[in-house]
Structure formats: C-alpha cells, structure tokens
N, C-alpha and C positions, 0 to 999 in steps of 0.2 A: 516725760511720759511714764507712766505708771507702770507696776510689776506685768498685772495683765494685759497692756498694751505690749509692751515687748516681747511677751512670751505668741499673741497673735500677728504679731509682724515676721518673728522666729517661725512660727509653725508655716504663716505665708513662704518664707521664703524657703522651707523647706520640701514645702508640695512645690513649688516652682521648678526647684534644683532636681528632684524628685522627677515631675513632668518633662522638664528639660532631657535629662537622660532619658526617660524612654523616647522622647519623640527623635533620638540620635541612635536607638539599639535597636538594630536589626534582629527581627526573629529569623528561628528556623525553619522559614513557611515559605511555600509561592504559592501566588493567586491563581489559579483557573479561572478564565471568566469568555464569556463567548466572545469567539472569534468571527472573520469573515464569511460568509459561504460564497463559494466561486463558482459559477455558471460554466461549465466544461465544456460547454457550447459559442460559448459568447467570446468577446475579444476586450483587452484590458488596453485600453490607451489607442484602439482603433489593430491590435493583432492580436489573432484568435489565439486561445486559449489550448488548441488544439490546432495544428495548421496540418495542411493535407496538400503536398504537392504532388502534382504525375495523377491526379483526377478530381473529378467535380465533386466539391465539398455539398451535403447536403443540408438544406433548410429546416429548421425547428421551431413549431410556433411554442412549445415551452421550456423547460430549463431542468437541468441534471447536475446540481448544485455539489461539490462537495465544501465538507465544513470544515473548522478549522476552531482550536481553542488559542485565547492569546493568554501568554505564560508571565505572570509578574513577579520579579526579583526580587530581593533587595529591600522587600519592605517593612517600615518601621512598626514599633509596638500600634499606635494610636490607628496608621492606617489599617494594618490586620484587622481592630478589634472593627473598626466601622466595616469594612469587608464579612467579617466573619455573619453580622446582621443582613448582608445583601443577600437573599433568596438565591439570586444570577451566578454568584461565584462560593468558589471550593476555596478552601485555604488548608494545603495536602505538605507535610512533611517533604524539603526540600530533595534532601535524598532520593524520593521516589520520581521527581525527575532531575536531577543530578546526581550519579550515583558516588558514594563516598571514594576519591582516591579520582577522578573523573573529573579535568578540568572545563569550564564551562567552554573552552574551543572545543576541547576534546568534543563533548556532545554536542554542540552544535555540529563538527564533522561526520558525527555518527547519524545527526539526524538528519542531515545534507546525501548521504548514502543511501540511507534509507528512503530518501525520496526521492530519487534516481531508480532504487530499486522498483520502486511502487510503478512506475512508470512501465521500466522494461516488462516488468511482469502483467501490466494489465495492456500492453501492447501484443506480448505474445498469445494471451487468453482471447481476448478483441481479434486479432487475426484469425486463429483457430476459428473463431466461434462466424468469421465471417469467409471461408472457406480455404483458407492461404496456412494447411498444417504445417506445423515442426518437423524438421529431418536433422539424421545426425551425416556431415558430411565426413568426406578425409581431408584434411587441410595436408598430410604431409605423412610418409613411411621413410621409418627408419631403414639404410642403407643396411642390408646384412640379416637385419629382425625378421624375424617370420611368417612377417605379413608384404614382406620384400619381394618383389612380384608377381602377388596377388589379388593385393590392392593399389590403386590409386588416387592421385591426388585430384578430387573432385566424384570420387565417388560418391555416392550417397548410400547408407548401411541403413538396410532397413529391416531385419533380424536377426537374433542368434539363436541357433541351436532351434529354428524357425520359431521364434517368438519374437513377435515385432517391438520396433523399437524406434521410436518418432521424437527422442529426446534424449541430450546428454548426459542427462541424470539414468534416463529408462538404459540406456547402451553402458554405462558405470555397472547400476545394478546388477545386469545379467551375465559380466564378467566378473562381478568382485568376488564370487566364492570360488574360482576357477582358480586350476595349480598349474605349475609348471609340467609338462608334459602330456596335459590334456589338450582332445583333439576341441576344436569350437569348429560351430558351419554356420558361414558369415553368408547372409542373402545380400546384393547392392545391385543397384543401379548404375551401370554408366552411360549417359545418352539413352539413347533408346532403347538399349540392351539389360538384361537382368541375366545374372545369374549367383553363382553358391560357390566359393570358396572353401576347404578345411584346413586349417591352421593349427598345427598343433604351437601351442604356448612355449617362451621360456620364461625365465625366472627375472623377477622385475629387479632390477638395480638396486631398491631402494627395501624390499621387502621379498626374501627372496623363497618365501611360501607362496607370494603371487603371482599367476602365470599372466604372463605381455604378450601382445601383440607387436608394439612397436609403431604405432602409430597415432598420430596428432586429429583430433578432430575438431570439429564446431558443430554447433548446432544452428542451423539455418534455418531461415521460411520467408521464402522468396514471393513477394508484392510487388507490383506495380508501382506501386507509389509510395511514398515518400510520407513519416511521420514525424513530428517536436512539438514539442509541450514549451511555453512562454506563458511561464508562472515562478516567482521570486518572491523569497519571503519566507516561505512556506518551509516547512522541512515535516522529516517524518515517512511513516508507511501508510499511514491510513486512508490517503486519497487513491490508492489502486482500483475499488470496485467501480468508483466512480468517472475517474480514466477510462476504464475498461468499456463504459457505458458510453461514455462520450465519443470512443472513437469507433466504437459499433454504429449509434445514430451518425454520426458524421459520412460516413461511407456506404452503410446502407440505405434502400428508400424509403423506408418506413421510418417515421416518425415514432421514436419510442416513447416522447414525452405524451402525447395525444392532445398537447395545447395545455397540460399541467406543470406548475414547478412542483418538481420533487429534489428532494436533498436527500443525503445520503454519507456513510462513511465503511470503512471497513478497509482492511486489510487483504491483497488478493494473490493469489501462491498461483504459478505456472500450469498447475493444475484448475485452476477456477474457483477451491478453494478459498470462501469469506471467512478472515482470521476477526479477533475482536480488537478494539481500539481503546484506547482513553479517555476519559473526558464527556462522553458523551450526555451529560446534563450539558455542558455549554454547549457541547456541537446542536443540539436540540433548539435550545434556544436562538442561537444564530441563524439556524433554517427559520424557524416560523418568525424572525424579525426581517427576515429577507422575502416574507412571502409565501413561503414553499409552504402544502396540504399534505405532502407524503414523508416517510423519511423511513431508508432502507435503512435496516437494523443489522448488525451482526447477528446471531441468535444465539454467542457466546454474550454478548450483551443484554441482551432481553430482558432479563430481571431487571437490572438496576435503569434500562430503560424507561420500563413501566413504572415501577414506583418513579420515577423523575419528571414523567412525560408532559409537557403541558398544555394545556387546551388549545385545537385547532390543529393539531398535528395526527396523525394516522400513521402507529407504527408497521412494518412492515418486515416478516421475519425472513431474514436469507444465509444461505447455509453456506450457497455457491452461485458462479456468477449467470445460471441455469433458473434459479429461484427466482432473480432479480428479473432477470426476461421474462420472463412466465408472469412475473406479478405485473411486469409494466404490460404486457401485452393485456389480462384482464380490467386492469385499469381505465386503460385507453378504448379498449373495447366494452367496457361496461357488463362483459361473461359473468363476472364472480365476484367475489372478496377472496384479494390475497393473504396467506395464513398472517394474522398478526401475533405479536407479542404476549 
C-alpha cells in the first residue's frame, strides 16, 4: 500500500477512535422533552386519579390535565448534538436539575416531597374554596404552662389579641413577636361555647426572649369525606394548581371544564397562591399533543411562555387559584376572554 494509502486508512482510524469516544463521553446536560399530561379527572388503569370516598364523585364531560416534563440523563455527545436540533427538547446544564454535592436519590426524595407537598396544599386551598375552612386546634397543654387550664385539648383558637386566625402558620405569626411576660387574649371554641382567655407568656425553653403559651396545636378542616391521589412516577411541586382544580370539579356540581380539555401547571401555596414551574416549553407541548385548547399559565411564567407557545394553544394568565376559577367559569360560559399572556 502506498504512503497516501496509509496515511488515509491512519486518518480513518483516527476519526473512528475519535467518534468512538465521544459516542462513550457523557456530557454535562439533561434533556427536557415533553412529558405526559394527566387528566385529574380521569382514572389510570381503571382508579381515579383523584378518588373521593364518604360522597358522590362528580361527572365531567372534559379534562383538567396537568403536565409533566420527562428528564434525560446520562447522555452521550452524538445523542445531545441530534437533541440540541430537536425544536421539542431543551438540553439545560445538569446541575440546574441536579444540584452539585446532591445525590440523584437525594433529589429524587426531594422531588418525592415536594409532590406530596403539592397535594396537601392544593387539598387544603380546594377545601377552603369549596366551603370546609382551616382552624387552628389544641391537640395538647402543657402541664404547669400557662395556658394550663385554660385551654384545652380540642379546642379550636380562632384569635389573638382579637385577630383571627384560621391557620398554623397565621396563629405562629401573631405570637412570634410576643415576650415573655406579655398578657395575649386567646378567643376558642369549645363545642358549642366560645369564649376569651388572657394568658400571660413565659419564656420559651429554647429562646428565652420568646414568650410560650405551652401548648401543641394542628391545624385542621374537618370534611365529610375522604381524599388520595393514585398517581406514581411523577415527582415534583408543579401539579398543585391543577390538583387543586380537579378536586373542586370532582365534589362540586358544576362542571368546570364546560366539555373543554384544558391543561395546565403551576405551583399552589396554602394561601392559593400560583408559584412558577419549570419546563414549561415541553409541559406546553405535551398539553396540545394530548388534545387540550387551554393552558393555565403561571404569570411568573408568561414571558417565556409566549415566546415558546405553539399554535392551537390559548395561554391563560393565573396569579391564584381565584384567577383560574374565574377564567374556567368565562370559558365555559362563553362571558369574556380570560386575561392572557
């Protein structure tokens, strides 16, 4: 074989060796690419996706989808570069969902929590919003403390210093600037009976500028009936608005969809507060490959929404989970256009 033959069989086997490794070296990238969307109405394998026992679940002739991104690992140079040409997927510095020092259990349990969270929270907001409010109970008084028979176990506190207070966090708040020897006037419920307690504080065990009561609470909101979610896979915060949605329409009679699929994502705070989410180029996608016309927006999200958005989708701007009802109810009743993007 000739000089120049050799040196092209050498160069061949050099882009070989060459391609060889990269198609074995993992970059420092995961893919975004769209994910499922899940009917929070509907049932996965024949059991609802929201189930409802101790009353009559109600009927929906459309769908209240949330979305979902699916997360790609571990991928090599050749696959990234043909990904990075896909319109469909992001390819995002792995750290921004792995964060450095953060094993991948690790975040898988964080994201596991967080989607438990998502739940509790848009069960308590869904409650509220379907007349069943928050109280803050007494689960337990310290023997001695100074709230030592004057409260009890099963009272329910419903203000200090006559500012109400319908929540664990709101009953924190309007003790945490209070010192030790200041008087507080506790309003509660027992049974049938209300009245007003004064308490003066001592000094908390563990910080002893802060004035105690001495007493264990919860926060409660007593239902009828019975709620769980049967949904696996999934992790994360961002399906709470759309929880929240789902188990409003399931127990009220009104149909919120009006016979439309809408999809939808966000983040929902005990308050009804819509937080913003990730991803939402693929969660977009995955709604209108599933069908859905509508899609509840963060309004933290809105910009990069709209530059992303793609045709046959109608974004829909929500702050809280107030916005969302109001926009589904013009919807469905054909009033208005709700505020978009």
């Amino acid at each position: 074989m000739s000089r120049r033959g050799w040196s092209v069989v050498a160069g061949a086997l050099v882009v070989f060796l060459l391609a060889l490794g990269l198609s074995q070296m993992t970059v420092p990238y995961v893919a975004l690419a769209p994910g499922r969307a899940v009917d929070t109405l509907g049932a996965i394998k024949g059991k609802p996706v929201i189930e409802v026992k101790g009353a009559q679940a109600t009927d929906s002739q459309g769908q209240l989808s949330l979305t979902t991104v699916s997360v790609y690992d571990g991928i090599d140079f050749f696959t990234a570069l043909r990904m990075w040409f896909d319109d469909d997927i992001a390819l995002v510095p792995r750290e921004s969902v792995y964060p450095p020092g953060e094993s991948e259990q690790e975040s898988e349990k964080k994201a596991a929590a967080d989607w438990q969270q998502s739940q509790d929270s848009a069960e308590v907001v869904a409650l509220r919003e379907l007349g069943y409010p928050t109280q803050v109970a007494v689960k337990s008084v310290t023997q001695g403390a100074p709230a030592d028979g004057k409260l009890a176990p099963g009272d329910v506190v419903t203000a200090v210093n006559g500012t109400a207070v319908d929540s664990g966090s709101a009953f924190i708040e309007a003790l945490s600037n209070k010192k030790p020897g200041e008087q507080v006037a506790l309003t509660y419920q027992r049974g049938d009976t209300q009245g007003t307690v004064d308490v003066v504080l001592e000094a908390d065990e563990k910080d002893s500028k802060q004035g105690r009561l001495g007493i264990e609470i919860s926060q409660e909101q007593p239902h009828p009936f019975e709620l769980s979610f049967d949904l696996k896979g999934i992790g994360g915060p961002s399906a709470g608005l759309m929880f929240a949605l789902g188990i409003i329409d399931k127990i009220d009679d009104e149909d919120l969809t009006g016979g439309k699929k809408i999809a939808g994502t966000g983040t929902i705070a005990d308050t009804g507060k819509v937080g913003a989410i990730g991803g939402i180029p693929q969660k977009m996608i995955g709604a209108l490959d599933e069908g859905s016309t509508v899609f509840l927006t963060p309004a933290a999200n809105c910009a990069e929404a709209k530059r992303a958005k793609p045709d046959g989708l109608t974004l829909v701007k929500v702050s809280k989970l107030d916005d969302a009802l109001t926009a589904l109810e013009m919807i469905r009743n054909n009033t208005g256009t709700p505020a978009g993007c």
